[in-house]
Structure formats: C-alpha cells, structure tokens
N, C-alpha and C positions, 0 to 999 in steps of 0.2 A: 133924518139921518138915514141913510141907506148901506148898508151891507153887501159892499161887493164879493161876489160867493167865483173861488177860482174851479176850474173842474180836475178833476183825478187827472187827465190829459195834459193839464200844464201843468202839473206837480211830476209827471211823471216822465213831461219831455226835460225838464229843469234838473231833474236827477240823472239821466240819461246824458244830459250835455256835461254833464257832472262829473260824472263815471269816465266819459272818451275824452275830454279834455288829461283829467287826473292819468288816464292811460297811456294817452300820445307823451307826456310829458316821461314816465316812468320810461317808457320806452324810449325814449329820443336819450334818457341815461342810462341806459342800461343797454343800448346798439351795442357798444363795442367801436364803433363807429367817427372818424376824424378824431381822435383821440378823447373820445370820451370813453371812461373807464364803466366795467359791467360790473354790479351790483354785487357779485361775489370776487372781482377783486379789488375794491373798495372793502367787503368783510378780511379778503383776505390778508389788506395790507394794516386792518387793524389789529388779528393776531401776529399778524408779523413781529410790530410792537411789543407787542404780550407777552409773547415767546422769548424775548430775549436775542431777536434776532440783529444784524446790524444797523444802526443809525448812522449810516451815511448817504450823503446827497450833498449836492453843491451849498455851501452856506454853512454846514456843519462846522462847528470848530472842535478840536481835538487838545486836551491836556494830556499829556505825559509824564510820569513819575517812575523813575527808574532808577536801577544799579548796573554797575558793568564788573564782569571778573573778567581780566584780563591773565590770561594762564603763560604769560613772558613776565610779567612784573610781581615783585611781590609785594600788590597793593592791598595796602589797610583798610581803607574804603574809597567811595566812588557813591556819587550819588549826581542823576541827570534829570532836567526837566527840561520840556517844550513845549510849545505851542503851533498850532500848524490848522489851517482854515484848507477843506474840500472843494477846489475849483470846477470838479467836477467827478460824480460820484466816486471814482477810481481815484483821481488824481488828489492827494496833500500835497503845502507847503508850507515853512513853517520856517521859525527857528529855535535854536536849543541851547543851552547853557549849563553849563558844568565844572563838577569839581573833586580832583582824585589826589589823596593821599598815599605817598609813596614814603614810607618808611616816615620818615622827619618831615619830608618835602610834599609840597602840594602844589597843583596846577592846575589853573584854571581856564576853561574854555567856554567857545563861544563860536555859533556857526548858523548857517543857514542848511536847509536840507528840502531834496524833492522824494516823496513817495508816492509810487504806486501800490493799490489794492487790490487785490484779485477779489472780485464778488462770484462766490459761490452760493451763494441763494440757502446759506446755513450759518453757523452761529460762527466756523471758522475760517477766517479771511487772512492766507497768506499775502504778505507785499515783499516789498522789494524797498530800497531804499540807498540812495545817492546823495553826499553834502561835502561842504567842504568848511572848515573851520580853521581859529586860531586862539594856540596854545601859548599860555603865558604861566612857566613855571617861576616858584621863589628864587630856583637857582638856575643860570646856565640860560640861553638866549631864547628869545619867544620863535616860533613856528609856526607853520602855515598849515594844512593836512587836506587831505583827500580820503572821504569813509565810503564805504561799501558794504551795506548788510543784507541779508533776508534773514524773514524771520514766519511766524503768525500771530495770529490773534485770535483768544476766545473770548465771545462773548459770551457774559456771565446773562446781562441785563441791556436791552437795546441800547444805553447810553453806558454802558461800562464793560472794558475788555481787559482779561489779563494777558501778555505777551511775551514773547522771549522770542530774539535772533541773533544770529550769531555773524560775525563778518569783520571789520578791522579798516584801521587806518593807515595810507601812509603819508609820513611825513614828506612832506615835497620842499621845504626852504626851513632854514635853522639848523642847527647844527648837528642834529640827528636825521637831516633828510636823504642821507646813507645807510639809515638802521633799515631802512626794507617798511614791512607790512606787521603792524602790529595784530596780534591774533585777539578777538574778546567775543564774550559774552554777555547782552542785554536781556535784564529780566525787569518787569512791570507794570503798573495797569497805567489805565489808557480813561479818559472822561470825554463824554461826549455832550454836549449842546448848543 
C-alpha cells in the first residue's frame, strides 16, 4: 500500500484558489453593479425592517380599520374597513366598506378607491387618496359619491401604521347630490402583509 504524500505547494495553491474564487464571488455582490445590491445596503434594508420603518413594495397588501367624524352630521358612530394591494411601491388600490350611524338612521357604504404614497425614506408617509362609492341609507334613496382625502401615516412597526386624514365627499346622484362637499375626519391603523 502506498502513501501518496501531497506537498505544502498544493495545499497552499488549493487554498489560494480558495480565498480568489470566495473573493471574485463577494465582490461580483457587493459591485453595486447591474443592479446588484452592496453589502451595506442589504444590512441596511434589514434595519430598515427593525426600525419600524415602512413595508411597502409591489405585492404588499394593506388592512384598514377606521372611524370617521364628520363635523356637518351629528354622527353616533362610523366605523370603516378596507382592503387595498400595492401595485407599485407608491401606488394602492383597494376597496372599502362602511357603516355610519346618524342619530336613529344608518347607512351603509361601499366603494372602490386609488392611493398614493409619498415615500420619504422615514417612518412617515403622507398619501393622497381618490374613490368613488355607494351609499345605501335605511331612509331616503341610495347615492353615488365622489371622495377626496389626504392624510399620513405613522409607522409604529414596519407592518403596522397609525393614520389620520382629513378630506370629504360629494354626493354626485341621489337625492342629496345638491348638498355640496361633505367635510370629515379619518382616524386609524393600517396592517400590512
């Protein structure tokens, strides 16, 4: 039986090819380069996370759980929820449902809506927001509407934000689509996954 004996020379070319392989590779991630991303902002986008900062990006979906005061009505309560999928990091869309108690009477709604987000690269992210819905109260004929808000959003936790905006509807068909621009105020949080 024989004993093949290798020399310090191939042990030490074998580790060397070792070492430049494991470096070209390091490097070919960490260029910056054709859109590969560099080693500290890969760290950076995992504190990103950490921090609490926002979770948005295309695929995102968005839960909503809200109230509304409305300072023309003297409403009892109000209570809104939606849903709305990020088609692209700035861009929601979504729809909403809802239901507001007016003294005795309740009405209940139901709509579609488009928002933008303004990403500032911090935990607070004002939008903007456009939809249009239909209103079906207990009394008196159903309605069509047209909303308009801005608002912001804090993130508390990168999948969770509290919000509040302010902005209104107007009735555009039914029998109130002469009362003008309703005035209100949304307050809420926000789930993100």
């Amino acid at each position: 039986m024989k004993i093949k004996h290798t020399s310090h020379a191939s042990h030490g070319a074998i580790l060397l090819a070792a070492i430049l392989t494991t470096g070209a590779a390091s490097a070919a991630t960490t260029s910056g380069k054709d859109g590969m991303n560099t080693s500290t902002t890969v760290q950076t986008d995992r504190s990103y996370d950490n921090e609490g900062l926002p979770m948005l990006a295309p695929g995102v979906q968005e839960l909503s759980l809200g109230g509304r005061l409305n300072w023309e009505d003297s409403t009892a309560y109000n209570f809104d929820i939606s849903y709305g999928r990020f088609i692209t990091s700035n861009w929601l869309v979504g729809a909403e449902a809802g239901i507001t108690g007016i003294n005795s009477d309740k009405d209940y709604r139901v709509g579609v809506f488009g928002e933008y987000n303004f990403l500032t690269g911090t935990k607070w992210v004002p939008f903007i927001r456009g939809g249009v819905g239909y209103t079906r109260p207990d009394q008196g004929d159903d309605s069509a509407t047209l909303g308009l808000d801005g608002g912001i959003k804090y993130f508390m936790r990168s999948n969770l934000a509290i919000f509040a905006s302010a902005g209104g509807d107007w009735v555009i068909s039914g029998d109130d689509s002469n009362d003008g621009f309703a005035k209100q105020i949304d307050l809420g949080l926000k789930f993100y996954f």
